[in-house]
C-alpha positions as CSV (number, residue, x, y, z in Angstrom):
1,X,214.9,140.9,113.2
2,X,214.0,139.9,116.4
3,X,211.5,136.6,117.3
4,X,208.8,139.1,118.6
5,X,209.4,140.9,114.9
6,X,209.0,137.6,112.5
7,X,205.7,136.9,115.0
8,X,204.1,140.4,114.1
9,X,205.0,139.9,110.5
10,X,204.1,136.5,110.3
11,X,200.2,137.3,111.8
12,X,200.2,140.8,109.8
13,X,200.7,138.8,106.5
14,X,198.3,136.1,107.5
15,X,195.7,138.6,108.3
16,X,196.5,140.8,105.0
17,X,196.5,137.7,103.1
18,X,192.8,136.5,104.7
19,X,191.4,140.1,103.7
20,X,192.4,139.2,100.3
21,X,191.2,136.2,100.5
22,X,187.6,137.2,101.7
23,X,187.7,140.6,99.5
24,X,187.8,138.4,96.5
25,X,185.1,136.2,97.6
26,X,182.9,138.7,98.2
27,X,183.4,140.4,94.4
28,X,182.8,136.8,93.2
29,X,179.8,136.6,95.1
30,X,178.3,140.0,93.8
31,X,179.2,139.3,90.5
32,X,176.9,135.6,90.6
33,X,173.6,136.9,92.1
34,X,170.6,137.2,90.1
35,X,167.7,138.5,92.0
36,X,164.2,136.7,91.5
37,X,161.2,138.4,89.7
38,X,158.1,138.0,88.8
39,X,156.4,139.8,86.1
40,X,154.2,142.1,88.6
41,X,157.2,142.6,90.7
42,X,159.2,144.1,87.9
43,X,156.6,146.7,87.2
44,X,157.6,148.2,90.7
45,X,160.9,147.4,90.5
46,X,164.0,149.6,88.7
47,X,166.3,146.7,87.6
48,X,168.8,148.9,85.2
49,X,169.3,147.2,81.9
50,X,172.3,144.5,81.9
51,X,171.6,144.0,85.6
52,X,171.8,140.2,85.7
53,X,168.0,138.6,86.9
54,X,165.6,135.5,86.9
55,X,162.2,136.4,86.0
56,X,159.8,133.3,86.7
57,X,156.1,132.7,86.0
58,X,153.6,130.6,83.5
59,X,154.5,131.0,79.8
60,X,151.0,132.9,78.1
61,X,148.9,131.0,76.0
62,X,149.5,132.2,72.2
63,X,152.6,133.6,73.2
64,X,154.9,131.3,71.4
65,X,156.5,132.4,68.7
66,X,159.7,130.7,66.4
67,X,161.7,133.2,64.6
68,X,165.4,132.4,62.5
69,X,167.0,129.7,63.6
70,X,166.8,129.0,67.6
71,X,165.5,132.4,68.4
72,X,162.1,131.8,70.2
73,X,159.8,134.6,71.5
74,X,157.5,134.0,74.0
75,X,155.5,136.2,77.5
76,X,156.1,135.1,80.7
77,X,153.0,136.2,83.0
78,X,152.3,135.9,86.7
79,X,148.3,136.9,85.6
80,X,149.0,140.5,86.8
81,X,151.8,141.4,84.4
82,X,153.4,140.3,81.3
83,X,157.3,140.3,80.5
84,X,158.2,139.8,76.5
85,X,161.3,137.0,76.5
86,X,163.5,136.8,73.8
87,X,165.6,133.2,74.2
88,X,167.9,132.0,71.5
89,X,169.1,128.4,72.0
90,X,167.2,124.8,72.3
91,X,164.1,125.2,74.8
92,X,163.7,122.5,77.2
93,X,161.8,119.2,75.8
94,X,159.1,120.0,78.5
95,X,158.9,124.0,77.5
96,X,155.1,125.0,76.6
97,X,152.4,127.3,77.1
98,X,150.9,127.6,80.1
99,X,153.2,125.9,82.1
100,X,155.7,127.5,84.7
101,X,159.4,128.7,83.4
102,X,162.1,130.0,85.4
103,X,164.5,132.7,82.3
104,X,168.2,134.4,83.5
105,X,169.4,136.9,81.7
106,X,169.0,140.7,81.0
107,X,167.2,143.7,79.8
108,X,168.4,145.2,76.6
109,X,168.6,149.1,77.5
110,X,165.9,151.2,75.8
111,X,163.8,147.8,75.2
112,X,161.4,146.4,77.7
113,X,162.3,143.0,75.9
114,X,164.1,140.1,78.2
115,X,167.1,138.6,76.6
116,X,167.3,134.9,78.5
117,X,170.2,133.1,77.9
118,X,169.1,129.8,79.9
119,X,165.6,128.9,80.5
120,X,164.2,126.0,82.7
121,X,160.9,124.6,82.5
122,X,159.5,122.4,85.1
123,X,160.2,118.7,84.9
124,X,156.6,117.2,85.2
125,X,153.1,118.2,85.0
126,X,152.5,118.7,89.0
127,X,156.0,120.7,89.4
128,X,156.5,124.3,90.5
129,X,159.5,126.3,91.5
130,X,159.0,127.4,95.0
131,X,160.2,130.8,94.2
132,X,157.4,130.9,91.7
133,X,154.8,129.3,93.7
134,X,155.5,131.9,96.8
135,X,155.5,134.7,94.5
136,X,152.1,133.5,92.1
137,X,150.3,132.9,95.7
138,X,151.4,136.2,97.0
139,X,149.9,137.9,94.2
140,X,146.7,136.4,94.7
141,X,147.0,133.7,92.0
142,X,145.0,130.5,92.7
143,X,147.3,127.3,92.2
144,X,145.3,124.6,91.5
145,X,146.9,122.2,94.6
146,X,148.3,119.7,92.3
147,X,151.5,121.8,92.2
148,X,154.9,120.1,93.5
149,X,156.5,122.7,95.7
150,X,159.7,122.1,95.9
């Protein structure tokens, strides 16, 4: 093999071996995202069941129920639409009616139920997850301007 030869080899592996490299990061990448929703948004929206999302919003007064165990059933509402949640696990300490939550996880197919498998609440009584405050004040939704938008 000639010096020219083990130069062309040398750069086609390295540039086989990047492709690889980026190929997988990419497939990692699409296999992490979970798109934002709001209740409304969902409504519009055809998010096929398993498809990995966040749906954010303000928990529904009365909604709060405790079934077996850790399961907990509860709606998250954005004042224009309702989502039913089913979550089993330990909520947050600071997880209550009324107050804004951020779910991930699912749709079960042929239910209209959301299976969460993690669930955030906001860490004080002023905070509000920017993604949630955009979306409530593009809907129309009065925040009262003691939010924390961060």
């Amino acid at each position: 093999m000639t010096r020219k030869q083990k130069r062309l080899a040398i750069i086609g592996g390295g540039v086989g071996f990047l492709t690889l490299a980026v190929l997988l990061v990419m497939f990692a990448f699409s296999q992490a995202i979970a798109y934002f929703y709001v209740p409304s948004d969902l409504a519009k929206a055809d998010v096929p069941p398993g498809t990995r999302i966040r749906l954010g919003g303000l928990v529904e007064a009365g909604s709060v129920k405790r079934g077996d165990g850790k399961t907990v059933t509860f709606t998250v509402t954005d004042t224009l639409g309702q989502v039913p949640v089913t979550y089993t696990g330990i909520l947050p300490d600071l997880f209550r009616e009324g107050q804004g939550v951020v779910t991930e996880g699912t749709f079960v197919a042929g239910n209209s139920v959301f299976v969460a498998d993690s669930v955030l609440a906001k860490h004080d009584e002023t905070y509000m997850p920017k993604d949630v405050a955009d979306r409530l004040k593009a809907q129309g939704v009065e925040l009262s301007g003691k939010e924390t938008v961060r």
